[in-house]
NUKESE-54692 format. One record per residue: residue in one letter; residue number from 1; x, y, z of N, C-alpha, C, O, CB in turn. Coordinates in Angstrom, 2 decimals, padded with zeros to 5 digits. Atoms other than C-alpha are relative to their C-alpha. Glycine has a CB too. Layout:
! residues N
SETOR r   k    n_c1    n_c2    n_c3   ca_c1   ca_c2   ca_c3    c_c1    c_c2    c_c3    o_c1    o_c2    o_c3   cb_c1   cb_c2   cb_c3
SETOR A NUM       X       Y       Z       X       Y       Z       X       Y       Z       X       Y       Z       X       Y       Z
...
//
This chain:
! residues 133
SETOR r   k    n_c1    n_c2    n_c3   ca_c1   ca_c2   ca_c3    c_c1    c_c2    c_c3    o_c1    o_c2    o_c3   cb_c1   cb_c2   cb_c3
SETOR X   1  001.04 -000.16 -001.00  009.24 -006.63 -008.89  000.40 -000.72  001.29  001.18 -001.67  001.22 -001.34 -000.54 -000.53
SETOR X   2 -000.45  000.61 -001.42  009.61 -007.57 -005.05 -000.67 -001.33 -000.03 -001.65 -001.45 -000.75 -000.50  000.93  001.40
SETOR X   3  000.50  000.90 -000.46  008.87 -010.86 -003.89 -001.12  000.52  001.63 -001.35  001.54  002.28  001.32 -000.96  000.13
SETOR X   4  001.18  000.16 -001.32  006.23 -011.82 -000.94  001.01  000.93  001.69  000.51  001.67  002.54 -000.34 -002.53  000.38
SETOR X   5 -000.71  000.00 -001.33  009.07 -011.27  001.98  000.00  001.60 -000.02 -000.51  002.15  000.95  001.64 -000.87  000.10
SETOR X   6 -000.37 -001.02  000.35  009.92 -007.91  000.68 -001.43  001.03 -000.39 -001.35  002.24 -000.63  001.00 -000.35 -001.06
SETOR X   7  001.28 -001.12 -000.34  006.26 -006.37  000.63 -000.73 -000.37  001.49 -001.12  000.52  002.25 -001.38 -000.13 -001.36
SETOR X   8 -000.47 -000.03 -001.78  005.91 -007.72  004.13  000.78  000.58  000.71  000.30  000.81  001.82  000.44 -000.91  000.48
SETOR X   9 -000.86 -000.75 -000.42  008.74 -005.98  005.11 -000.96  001.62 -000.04 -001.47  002.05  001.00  001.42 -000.23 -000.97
SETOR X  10  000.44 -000.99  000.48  007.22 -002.66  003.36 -001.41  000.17  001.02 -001.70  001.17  001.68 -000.12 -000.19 -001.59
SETOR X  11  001.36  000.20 -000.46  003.81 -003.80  004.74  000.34  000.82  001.77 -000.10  001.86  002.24 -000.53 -002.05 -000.10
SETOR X  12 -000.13 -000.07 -001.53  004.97 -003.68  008.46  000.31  001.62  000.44 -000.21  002.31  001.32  001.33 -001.08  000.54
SETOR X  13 -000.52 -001.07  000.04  006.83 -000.68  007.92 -000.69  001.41  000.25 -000.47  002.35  001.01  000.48 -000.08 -001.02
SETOR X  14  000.87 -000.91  000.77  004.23  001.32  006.30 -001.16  000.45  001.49 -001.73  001.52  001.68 -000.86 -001.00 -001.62
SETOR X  15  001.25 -000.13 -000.78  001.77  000.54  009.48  000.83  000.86  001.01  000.47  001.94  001.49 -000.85 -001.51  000.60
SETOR X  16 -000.32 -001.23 -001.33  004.46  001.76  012.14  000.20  001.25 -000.17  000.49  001.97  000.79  001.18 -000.17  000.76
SETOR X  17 -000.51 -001.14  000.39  005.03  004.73  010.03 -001.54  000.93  000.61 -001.56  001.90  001.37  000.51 -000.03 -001.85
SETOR X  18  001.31 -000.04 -000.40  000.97  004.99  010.38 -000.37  000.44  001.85 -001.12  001.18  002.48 -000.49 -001.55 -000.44
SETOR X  19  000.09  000.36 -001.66  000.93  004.68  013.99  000.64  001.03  000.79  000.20  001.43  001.87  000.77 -001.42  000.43
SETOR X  20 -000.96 -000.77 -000.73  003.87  007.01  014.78 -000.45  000.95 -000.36 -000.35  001.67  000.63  001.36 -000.07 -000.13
SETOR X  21  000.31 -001.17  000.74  002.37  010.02  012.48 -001.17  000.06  001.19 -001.36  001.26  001.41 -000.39 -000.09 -001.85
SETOR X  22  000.95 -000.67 -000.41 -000.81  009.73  015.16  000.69  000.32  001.20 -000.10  000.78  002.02 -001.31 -000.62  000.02
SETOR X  23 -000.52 -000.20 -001.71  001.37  010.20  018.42 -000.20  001.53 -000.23 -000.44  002.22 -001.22  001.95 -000.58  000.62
SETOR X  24 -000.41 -001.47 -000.26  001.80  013.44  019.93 -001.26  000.83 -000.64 -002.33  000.24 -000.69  001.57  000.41 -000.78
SETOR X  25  000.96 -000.49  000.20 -000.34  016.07  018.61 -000.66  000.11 -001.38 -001.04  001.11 -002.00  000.19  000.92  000.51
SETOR X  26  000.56  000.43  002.00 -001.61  014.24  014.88 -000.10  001.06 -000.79 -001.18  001.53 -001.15 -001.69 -000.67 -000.33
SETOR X  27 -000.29 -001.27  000.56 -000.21  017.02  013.21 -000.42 -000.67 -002.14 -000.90 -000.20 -003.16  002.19  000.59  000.64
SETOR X  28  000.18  000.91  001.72 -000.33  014.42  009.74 -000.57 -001.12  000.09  000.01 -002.21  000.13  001.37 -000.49 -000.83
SETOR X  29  000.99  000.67  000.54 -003.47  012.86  009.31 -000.12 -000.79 -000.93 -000.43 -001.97 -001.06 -000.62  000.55 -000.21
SETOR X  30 -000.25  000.45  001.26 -002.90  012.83  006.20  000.53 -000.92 -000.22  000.26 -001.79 -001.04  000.48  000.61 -000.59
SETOR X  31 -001.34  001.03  000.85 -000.15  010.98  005.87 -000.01 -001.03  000.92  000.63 -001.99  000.49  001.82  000.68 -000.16
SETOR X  32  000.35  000.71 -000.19 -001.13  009.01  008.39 -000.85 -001.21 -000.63 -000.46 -002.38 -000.68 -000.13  000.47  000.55
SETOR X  33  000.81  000.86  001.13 -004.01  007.41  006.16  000.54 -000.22 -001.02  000.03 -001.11 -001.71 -001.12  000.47 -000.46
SETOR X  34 -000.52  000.04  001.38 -001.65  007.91  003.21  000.66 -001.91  000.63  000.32 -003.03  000.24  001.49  001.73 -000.56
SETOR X  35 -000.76  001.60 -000.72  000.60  004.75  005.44 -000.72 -001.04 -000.16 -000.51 -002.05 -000.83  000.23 -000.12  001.65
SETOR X  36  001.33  000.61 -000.10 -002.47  003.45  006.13 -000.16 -001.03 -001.35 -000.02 -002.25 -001.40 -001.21  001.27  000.04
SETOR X  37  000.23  000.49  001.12 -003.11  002.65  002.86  000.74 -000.88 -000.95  000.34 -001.67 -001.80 -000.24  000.81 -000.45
SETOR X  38 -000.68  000.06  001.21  000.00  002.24  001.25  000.25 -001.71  001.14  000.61 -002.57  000.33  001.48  001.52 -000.63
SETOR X  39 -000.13  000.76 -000.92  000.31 -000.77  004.53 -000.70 -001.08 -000.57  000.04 -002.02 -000.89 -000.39  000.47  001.22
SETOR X  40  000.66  000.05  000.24 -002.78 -002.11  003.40 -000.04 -001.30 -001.41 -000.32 -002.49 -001.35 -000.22  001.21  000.13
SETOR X  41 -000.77 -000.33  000.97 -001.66 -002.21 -000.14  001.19 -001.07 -000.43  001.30 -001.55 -001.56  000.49  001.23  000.40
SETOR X  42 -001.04  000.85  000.60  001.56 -004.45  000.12 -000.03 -001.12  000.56  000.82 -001.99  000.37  001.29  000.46  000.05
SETOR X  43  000.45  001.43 -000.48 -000.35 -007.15  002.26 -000.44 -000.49 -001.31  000.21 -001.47 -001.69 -001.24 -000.08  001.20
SETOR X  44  000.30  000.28  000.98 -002.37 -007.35 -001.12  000.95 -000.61 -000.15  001.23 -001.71  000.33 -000.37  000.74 -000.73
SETOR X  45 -001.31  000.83  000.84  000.81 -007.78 -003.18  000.55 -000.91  000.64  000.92 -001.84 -000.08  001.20  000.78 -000.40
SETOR X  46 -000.59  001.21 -000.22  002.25 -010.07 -000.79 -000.71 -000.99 -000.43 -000.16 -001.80 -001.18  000.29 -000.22  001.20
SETOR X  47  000.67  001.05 -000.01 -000.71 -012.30 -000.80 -000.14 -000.33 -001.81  000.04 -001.48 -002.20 -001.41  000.27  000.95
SETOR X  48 -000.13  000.37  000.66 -001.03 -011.95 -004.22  001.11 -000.43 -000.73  000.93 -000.98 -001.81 -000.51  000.38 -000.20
SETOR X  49 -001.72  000.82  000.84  002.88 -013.04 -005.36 -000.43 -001.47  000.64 -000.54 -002.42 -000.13  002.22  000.76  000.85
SETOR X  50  000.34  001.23 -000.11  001.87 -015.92 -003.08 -000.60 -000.91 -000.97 -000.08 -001.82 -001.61 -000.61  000.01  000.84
SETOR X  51  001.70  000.43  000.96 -001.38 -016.91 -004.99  000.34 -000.09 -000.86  000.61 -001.20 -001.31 -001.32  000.84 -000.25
SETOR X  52 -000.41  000.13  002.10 -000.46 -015.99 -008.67  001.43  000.20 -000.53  001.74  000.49 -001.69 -000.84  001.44 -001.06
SETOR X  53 -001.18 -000.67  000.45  003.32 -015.41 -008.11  000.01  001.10 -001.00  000.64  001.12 -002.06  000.77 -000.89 -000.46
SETOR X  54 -000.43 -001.48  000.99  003.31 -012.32 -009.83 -000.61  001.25  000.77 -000.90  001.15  001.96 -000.82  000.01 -001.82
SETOR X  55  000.34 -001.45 -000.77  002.21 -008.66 -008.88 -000.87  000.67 -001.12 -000.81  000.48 -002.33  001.52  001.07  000.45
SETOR X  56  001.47 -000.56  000.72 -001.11 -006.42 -009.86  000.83  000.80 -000.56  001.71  000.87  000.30 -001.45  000.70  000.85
SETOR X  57 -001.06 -000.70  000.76  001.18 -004.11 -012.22  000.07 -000.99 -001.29  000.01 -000.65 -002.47  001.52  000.17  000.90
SETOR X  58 -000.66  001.01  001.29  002.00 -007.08 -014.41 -001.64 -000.60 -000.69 -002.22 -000.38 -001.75  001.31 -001.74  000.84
SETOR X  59  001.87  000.35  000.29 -001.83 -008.80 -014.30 -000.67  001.42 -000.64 -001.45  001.63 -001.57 -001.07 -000.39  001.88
SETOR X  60  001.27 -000.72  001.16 -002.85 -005.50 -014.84  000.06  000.72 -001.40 -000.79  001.31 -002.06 -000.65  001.09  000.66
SETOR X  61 -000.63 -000.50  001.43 -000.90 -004.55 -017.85 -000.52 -001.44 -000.86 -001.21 -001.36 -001.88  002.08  000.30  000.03
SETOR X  62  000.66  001.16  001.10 -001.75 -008.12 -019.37 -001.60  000.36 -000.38 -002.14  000.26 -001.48 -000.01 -001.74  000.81
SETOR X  63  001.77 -000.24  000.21 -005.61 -007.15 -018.93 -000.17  001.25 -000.87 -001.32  001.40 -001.30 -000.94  000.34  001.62
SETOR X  64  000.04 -001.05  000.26 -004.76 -003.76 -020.45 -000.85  001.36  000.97 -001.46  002.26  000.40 -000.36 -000.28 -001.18
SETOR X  65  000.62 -000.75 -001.00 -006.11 -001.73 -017.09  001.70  000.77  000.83  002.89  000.46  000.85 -001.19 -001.28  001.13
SETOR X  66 -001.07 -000.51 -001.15 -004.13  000.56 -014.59  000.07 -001.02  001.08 -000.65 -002.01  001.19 -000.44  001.47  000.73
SETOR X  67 -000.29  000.71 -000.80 -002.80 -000.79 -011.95 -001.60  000.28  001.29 -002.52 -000.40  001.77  001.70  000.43  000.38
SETOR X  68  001.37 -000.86 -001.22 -005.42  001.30 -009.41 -001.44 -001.05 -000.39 -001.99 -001.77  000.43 -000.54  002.41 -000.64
SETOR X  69  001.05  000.69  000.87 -008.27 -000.31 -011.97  000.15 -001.62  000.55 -000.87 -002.12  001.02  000.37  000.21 -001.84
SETOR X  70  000.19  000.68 -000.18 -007.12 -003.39 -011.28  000.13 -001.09  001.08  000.12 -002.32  001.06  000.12  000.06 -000.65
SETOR X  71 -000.47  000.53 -001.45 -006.37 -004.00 -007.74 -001.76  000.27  000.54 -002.35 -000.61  001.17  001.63  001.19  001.02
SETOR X  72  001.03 -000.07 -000.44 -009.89 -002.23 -007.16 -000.84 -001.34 -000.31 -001.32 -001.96  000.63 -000.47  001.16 -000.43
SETOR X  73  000.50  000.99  000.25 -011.40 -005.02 -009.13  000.11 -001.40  000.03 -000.73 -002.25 -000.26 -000.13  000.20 -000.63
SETOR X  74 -000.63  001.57 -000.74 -009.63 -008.10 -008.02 -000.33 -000.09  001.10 -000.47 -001.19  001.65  001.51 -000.30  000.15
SETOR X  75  000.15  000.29 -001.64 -010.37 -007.14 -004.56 -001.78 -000.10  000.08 -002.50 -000.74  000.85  000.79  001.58  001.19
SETOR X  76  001.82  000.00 -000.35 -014.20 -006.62 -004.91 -000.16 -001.32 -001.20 -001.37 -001.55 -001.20 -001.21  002.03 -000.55
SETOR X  77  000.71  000.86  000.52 -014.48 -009.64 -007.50  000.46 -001.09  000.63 -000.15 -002.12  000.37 -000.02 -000.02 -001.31
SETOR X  78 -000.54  001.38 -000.66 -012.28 -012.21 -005.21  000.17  000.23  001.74  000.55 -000.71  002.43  001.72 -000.42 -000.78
SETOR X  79 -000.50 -000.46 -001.18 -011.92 -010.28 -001.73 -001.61  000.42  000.56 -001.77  000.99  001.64  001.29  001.30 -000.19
SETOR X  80  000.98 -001.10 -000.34 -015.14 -008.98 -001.32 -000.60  000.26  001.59 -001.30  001.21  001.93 -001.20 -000.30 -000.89
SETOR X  81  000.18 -000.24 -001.13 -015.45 -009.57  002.27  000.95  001.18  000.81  000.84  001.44  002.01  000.05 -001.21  000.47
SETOR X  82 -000.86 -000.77 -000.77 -012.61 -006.92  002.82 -000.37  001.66 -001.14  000.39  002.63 -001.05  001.93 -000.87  000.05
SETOR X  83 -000.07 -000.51  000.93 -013.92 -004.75 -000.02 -000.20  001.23  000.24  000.45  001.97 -000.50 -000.59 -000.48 -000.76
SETOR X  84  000.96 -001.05 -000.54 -015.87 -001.87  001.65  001.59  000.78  000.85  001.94  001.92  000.56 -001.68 -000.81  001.24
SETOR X  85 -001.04 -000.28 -000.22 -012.45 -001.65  003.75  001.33  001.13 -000.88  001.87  002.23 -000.82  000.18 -001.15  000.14
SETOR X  86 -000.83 -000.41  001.33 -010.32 -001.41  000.76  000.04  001.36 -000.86  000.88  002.04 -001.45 -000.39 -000.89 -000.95
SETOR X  87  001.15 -001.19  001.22 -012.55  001.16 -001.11  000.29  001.43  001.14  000.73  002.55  000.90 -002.62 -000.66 -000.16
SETOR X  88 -000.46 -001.90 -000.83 -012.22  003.89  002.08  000.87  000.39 -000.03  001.00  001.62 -000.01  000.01  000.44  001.35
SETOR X  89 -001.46 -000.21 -000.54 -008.47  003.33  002.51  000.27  000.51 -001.58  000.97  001.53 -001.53  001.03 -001.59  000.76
SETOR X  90 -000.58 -000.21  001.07 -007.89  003.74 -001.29 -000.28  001.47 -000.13  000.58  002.35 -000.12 -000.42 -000.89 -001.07
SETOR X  91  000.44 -001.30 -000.16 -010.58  006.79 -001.43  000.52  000.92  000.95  000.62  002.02  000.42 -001.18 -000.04  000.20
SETOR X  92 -000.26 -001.13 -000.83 -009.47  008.84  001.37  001.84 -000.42 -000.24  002.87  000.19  000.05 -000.90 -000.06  001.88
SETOR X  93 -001.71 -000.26  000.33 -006.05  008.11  000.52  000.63  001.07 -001.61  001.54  001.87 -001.80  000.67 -001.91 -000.26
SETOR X  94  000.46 -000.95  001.13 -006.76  009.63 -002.91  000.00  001.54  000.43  000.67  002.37 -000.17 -001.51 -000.41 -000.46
SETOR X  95  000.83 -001.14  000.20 -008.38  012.61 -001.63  001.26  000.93  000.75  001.64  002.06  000.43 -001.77 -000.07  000.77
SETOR X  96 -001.10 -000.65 -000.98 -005.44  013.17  001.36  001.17  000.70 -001.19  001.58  001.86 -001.27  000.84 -001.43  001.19
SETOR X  97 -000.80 -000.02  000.73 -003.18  012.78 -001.33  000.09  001.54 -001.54  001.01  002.13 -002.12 -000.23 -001.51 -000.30
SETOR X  98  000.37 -000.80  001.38 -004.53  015.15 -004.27 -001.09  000.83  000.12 -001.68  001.15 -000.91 -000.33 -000.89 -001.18
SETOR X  99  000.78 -000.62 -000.46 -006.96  017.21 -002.06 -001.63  000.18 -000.88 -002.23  001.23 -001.12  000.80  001.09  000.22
SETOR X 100  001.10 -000.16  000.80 -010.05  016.31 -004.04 -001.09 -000.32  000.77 -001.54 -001.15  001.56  000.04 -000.74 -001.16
SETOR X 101  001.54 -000.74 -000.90 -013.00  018.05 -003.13  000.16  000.75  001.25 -000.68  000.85  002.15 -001.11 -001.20  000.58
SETOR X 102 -000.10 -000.34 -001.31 -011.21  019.80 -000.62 -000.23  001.54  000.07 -000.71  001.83 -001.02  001.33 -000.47  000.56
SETOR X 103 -000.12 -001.67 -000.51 -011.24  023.81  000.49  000.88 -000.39  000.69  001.35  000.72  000.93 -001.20  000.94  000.80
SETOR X 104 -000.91 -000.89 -001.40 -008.76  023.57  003.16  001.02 -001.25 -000.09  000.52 -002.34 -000.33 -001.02  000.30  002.04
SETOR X 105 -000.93  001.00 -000.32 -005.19  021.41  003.61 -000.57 -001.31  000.60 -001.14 -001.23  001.68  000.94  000.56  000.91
SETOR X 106  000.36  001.02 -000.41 -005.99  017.82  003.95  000.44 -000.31  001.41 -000.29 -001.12  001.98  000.31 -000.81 -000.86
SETOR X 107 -001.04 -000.01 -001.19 -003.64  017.90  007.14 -001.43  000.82  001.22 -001.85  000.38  002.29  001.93  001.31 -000.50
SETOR X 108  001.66 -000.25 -000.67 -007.08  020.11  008.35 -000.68 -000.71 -000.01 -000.84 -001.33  001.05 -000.85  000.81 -000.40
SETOR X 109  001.11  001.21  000.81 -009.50  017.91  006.65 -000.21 -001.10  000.84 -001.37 -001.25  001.21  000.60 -000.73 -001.49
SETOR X 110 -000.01  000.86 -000.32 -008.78  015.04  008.26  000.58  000.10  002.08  001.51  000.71  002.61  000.74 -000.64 -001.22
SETOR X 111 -000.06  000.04 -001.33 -009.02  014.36  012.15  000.49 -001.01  000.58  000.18 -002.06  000.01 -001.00  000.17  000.47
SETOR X 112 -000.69  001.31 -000.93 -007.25  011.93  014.49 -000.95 -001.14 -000.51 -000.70 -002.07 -001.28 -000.10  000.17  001.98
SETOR X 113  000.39  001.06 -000.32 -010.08  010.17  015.12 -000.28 -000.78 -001.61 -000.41 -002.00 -001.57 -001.21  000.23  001.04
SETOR X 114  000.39  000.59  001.60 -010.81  009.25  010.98  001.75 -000.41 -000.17  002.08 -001.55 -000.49 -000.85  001.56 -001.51
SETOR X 115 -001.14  001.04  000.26 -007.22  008.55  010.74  000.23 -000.93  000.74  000.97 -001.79  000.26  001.10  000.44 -000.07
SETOR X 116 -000.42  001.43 -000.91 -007.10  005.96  013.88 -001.44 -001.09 -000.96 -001.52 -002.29 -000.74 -000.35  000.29  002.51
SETOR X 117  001.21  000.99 -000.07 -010.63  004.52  012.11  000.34 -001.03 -001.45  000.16 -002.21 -001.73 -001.75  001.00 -000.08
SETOR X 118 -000.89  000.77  001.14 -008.65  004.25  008.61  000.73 -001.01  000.21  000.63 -002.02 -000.50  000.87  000.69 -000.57
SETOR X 119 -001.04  000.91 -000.36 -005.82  002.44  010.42 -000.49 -000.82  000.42  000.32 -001.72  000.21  000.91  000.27  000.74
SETOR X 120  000.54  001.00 -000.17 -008.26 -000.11  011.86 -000.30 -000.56 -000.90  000.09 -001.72 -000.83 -000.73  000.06  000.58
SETOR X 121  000.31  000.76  000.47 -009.88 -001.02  008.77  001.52 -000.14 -001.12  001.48 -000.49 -002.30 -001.47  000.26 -000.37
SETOR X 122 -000.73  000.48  001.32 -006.47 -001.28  007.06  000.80 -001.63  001.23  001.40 -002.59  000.74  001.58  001.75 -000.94
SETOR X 123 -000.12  000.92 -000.81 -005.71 -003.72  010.01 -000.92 -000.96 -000.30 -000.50 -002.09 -000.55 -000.03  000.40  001.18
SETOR X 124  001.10  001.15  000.80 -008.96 -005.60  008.89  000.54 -000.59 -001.56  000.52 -001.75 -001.97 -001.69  000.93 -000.36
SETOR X 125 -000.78  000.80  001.61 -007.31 -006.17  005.25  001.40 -000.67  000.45  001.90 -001.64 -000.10  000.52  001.44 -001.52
SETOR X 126 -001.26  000.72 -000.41 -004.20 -006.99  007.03 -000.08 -001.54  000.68  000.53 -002.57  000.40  000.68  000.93  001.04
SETOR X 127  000.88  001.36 -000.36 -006.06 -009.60  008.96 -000.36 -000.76 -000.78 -000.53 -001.92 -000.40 -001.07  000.11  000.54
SETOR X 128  001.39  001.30  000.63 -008.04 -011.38  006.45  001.04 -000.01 -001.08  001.08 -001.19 -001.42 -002.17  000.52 -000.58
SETOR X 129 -001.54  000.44  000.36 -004.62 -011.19  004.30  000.97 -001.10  000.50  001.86 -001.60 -000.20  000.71  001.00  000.26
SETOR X 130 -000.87  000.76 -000.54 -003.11 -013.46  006.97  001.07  000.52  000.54  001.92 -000.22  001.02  000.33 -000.79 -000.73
SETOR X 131 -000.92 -000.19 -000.44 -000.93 -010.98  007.99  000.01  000.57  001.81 -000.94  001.19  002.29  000.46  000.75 -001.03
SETOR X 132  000.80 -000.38 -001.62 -000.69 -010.32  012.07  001.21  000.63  000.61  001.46  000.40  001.80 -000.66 -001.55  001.15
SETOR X 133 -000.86 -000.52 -000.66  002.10 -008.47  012.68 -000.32  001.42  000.32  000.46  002.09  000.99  001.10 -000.18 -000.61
//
């Protein structure tokens, strides 16, 4: 599993990937919020290798839960001020991802302005993570 430095890296990555997908004419929404998320995501894991040296994968195989299961519930039973955050970026990353509940290409579905509003609140978990890059 990566250390802290090495999902920081990923972390940073993930947001300019985010950022660059809305230039020009936000043809990928989608995958904008998919960044979004996945950005989001490896602030967690950094902060948590810090905290419990280890990574939600390993915690959540000891608990016998998915990983998904148990990142949701670590963050709303110890995070909960970022939780509401967490919960859109995961959900609409879900839905971009595996078009659920959709009729029409998520790449439709989804509009600039909901992917710049995703990328703010994954900037709010990035924040209250400690991370400010």
């Amino acid at each position: 599993m990566a250390e802290k430095n090495l999902h920081i890296i990923q972390a940073r990555h993930n947001k300019r990937a985010a950022k660059y997908l809305l230039k020009n004419n936000c043809t990928f929404p989608d995958w904008a919020i998919t960044c979004a998320f996945y950005a989001a995501l490896h602030c967690f894991e950094a902060c948590l290798y810090e905290r419990e040296n280890d990574h939600s994968e390993s915690l959540a195989r000891r608990e016998g839960l998915s990983p998904h299961v148990f990142r949701n519930e670590f963050i709303h039973d110890r995070h909960i001020l970022i939780f509401q955050e967490w919960k859109s970026l995961y959900n609409e990353c879900r839905v971009a991802r595996y078009l659920i509940d959709l009729e029409i290409p998520a790449y439709e579905f989804y509009s600039k302005n909901h992917a710049e509003e995703l990328i703010r609140k994954m900037d709010e978990v990035r924040y209250y993570f400690g991370y400010q890059f």
